[in-house]
Residue frames as a rotation matrix with the C-alpha (Angstrom) as fourth column:
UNK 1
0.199 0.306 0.931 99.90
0.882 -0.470 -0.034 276.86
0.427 0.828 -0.363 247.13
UNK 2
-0.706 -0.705 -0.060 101.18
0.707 -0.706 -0.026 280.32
-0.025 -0.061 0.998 247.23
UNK 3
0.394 0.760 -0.517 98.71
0.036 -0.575 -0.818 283.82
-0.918 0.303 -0.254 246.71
UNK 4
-0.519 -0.389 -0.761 100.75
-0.776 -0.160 0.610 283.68
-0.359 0.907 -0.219 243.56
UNK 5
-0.918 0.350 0.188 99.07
0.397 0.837 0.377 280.40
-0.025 0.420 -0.907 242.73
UNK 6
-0.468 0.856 -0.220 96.00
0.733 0.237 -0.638 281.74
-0.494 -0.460 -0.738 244.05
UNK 7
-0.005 0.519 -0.855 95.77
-0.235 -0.831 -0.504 284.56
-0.972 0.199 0.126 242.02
UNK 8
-0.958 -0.282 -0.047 96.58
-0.225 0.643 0.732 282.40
-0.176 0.712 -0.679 238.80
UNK 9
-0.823 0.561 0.088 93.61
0.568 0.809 0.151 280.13
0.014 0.174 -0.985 239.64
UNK 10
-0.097 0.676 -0.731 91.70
0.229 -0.699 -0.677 283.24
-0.969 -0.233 -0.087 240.07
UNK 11
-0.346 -0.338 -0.875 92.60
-0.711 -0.514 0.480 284.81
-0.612 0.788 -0.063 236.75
UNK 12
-0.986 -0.140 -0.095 92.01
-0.168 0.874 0.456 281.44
0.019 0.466 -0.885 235.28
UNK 13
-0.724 0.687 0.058 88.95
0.448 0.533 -0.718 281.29
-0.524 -0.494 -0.694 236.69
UNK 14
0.000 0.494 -0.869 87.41
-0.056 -0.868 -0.494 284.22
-0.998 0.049 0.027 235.54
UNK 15
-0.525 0.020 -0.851 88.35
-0.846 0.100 0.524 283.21
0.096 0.995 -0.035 231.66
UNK 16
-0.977 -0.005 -0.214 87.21
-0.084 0.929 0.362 279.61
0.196 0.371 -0.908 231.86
UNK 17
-0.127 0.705 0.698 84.58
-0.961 -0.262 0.089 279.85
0.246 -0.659 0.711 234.55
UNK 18
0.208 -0.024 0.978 83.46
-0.931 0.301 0.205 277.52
-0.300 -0.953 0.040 237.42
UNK 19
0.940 0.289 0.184 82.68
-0.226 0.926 -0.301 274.07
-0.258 0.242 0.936 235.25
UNK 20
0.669 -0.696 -0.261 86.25
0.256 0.545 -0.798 274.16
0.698 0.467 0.542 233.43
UNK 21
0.120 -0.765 0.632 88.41
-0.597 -0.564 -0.570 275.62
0.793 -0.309 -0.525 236.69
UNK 22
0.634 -0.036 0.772 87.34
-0.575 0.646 0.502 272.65
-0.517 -0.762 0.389 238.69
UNK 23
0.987 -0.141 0.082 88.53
0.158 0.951 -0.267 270.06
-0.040 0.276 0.960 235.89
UNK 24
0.357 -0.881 0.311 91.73
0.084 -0.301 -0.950 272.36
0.930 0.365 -0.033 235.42
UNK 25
-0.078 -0.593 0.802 92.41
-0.971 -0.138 -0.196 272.65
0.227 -0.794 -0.565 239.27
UNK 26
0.884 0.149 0.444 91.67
-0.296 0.913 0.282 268.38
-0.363 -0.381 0.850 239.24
UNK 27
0.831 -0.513 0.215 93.87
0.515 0.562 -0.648 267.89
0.211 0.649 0.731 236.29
UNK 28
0.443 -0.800 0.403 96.80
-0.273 -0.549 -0.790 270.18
0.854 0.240 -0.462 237.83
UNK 29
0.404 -0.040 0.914 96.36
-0.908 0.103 0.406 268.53
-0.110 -0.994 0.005 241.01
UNK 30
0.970 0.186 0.154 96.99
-0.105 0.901 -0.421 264.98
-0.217 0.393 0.894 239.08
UNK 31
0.707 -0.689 0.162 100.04
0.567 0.415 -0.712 265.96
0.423 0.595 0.683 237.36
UNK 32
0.245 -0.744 0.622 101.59
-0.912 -0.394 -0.112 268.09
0.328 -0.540 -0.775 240.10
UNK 33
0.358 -0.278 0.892 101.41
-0.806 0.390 0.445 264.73
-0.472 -0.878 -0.084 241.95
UNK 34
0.925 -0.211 0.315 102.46
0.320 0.879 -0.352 262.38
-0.203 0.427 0.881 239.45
UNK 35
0.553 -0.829 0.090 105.12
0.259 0.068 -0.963 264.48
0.792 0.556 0.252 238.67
UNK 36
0.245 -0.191 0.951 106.33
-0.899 -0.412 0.149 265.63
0.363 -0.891 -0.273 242.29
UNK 37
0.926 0.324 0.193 106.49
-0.347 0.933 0.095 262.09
-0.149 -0.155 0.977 242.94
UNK 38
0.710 -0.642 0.289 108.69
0.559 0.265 -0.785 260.94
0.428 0.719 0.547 239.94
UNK 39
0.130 -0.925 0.357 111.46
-0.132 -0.373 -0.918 264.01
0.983 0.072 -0.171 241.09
UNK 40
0.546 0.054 0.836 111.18
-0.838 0.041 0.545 262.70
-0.005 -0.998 0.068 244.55
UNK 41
0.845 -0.145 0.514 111.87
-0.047 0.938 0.342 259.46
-0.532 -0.313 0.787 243.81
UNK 42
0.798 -0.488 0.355 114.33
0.527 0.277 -0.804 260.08
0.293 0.828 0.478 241.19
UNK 43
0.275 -0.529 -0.803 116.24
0.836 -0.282 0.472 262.35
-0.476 -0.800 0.365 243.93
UNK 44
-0.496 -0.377 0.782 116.12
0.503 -0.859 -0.096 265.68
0.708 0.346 0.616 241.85
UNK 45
0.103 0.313 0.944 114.45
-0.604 -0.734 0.309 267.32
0.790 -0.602 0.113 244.66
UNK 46
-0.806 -0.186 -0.562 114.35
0.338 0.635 -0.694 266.24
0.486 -0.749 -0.449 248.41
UNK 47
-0.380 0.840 -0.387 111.77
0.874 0.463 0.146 266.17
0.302 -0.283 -0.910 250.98
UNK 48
-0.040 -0.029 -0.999 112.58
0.763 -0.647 -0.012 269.42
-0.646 -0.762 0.048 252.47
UNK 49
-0.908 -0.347 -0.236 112.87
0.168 -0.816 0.553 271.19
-0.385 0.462 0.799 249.04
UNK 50
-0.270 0.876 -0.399 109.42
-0.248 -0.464 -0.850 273.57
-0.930 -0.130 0.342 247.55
UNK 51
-0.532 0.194 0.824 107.87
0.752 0.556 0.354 272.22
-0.389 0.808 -0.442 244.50
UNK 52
-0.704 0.595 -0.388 106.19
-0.612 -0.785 -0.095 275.28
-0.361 0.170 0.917 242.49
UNK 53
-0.292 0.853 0.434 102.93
0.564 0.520 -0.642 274.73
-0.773 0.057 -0.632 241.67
UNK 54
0.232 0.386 -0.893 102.24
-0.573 -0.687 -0.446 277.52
-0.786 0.615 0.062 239.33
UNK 55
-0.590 -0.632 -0.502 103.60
-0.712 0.115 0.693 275.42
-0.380 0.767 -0.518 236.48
UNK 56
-0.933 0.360 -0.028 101.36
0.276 0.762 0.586 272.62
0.232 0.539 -0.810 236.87
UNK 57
-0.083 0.777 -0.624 98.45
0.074 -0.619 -0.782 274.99
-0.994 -0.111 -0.006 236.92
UNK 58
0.210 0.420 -0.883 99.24
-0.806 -0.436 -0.399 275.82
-0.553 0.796 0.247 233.46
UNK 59
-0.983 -0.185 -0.007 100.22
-0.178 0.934 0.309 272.13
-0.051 0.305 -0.951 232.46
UNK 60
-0.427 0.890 0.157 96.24
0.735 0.444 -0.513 271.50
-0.527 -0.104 -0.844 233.64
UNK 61
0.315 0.820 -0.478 95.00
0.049 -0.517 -0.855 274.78
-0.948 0.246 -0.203 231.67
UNK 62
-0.735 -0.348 -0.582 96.62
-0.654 0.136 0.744 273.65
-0.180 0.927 -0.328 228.23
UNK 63
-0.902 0.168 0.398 95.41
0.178 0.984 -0.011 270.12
-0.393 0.062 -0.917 229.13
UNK 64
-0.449 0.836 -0.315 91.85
0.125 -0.290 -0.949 272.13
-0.885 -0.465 0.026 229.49
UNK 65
-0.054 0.373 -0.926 91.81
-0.481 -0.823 -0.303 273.92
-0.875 0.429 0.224 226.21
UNK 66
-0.271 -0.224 -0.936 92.93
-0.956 0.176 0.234 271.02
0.113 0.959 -0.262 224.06
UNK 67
-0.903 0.382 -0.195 91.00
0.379 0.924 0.056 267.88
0.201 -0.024 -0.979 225.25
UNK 68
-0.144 0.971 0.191 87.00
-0.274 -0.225 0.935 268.14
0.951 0.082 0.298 225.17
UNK 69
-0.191 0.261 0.946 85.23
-0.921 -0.382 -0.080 268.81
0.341 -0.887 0.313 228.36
UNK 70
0.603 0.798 -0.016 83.23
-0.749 0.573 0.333 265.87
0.275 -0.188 0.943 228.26
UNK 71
0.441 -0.584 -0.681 86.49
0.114 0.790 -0.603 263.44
0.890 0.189 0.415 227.59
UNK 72
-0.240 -0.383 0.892 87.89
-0.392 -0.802 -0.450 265.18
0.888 -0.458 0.043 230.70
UNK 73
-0.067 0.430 0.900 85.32
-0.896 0.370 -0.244 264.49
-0.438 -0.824 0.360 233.38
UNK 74
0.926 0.279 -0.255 85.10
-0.255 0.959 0.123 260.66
0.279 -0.049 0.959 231.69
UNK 75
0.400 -0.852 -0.339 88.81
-0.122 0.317 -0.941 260.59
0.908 0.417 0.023 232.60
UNK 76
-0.390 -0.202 0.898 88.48
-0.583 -0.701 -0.411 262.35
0.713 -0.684 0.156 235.89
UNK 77
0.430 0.646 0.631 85.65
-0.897 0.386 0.217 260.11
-0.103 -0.659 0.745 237.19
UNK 78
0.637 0.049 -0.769 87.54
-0.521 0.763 -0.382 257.22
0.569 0.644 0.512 236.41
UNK 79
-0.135 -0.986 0.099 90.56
-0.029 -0.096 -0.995 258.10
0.990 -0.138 -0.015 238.34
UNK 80
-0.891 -0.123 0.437 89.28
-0.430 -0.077 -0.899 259.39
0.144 -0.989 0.016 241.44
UNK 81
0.609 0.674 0.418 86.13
-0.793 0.498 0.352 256.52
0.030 -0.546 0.837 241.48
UNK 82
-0.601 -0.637 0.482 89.15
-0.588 0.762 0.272 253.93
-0.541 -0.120 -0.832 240.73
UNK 83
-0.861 0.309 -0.404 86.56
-0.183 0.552 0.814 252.69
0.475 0.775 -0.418 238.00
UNK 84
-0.735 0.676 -0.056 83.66
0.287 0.235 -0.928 252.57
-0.614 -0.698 -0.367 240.11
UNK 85
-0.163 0.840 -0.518 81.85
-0.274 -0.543 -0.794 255.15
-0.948 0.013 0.318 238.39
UNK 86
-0.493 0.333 0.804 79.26
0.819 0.489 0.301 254.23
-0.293 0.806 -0.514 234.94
UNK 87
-0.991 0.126 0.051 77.52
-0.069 -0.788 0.611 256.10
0.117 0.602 0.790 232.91
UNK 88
-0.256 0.892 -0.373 74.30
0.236 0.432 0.870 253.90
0.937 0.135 -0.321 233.93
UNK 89
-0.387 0.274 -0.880 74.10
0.914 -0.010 -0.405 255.15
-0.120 -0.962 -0.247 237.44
């Protein structure tokens, strides 16, 4: 991440506030790396070349504004418990 990123996630921050800038800096972290991946492997970029992040900042603060909070974090906890996590705990 850049201060250009950082001032983004600032700016962002300051409209959403704290509860939706975590799920929007999870969900941009998700699809930077799914997609960063994919043009790795697909050899449009190489190993040595910078991937911008600022894009998939605002890929995760669409995602934010048009899927409900709640659906979010049940998506979020899913991913990064690998299904561990219930609603009964």
């Amino acid at each position: 991440m850049g201060l250009g990123d950082v001032k983004l996630m600032g700016a962002l921050g300051l409209y959403f506030g704290l509860a939706n800038i975590i799920i929007i800096s999870l969900v941009s972290f998700l699809v930077g790396a799914i997609l960063s991946i994919f043009l790795l492997v697909t050899k449009i970029k190489k190993t040595d070349e910078y991937i911008p992040f600022g894009p998939f900042i605002v890929i995760g603060a669409f995602i934010s504004i048009f899927v409900p909070y709640t659906s979010l974090v049940a998506v979020l906890l899913n991913i990064f418990t690998l299904g561990l996590y219930s609603k009964n705990n």
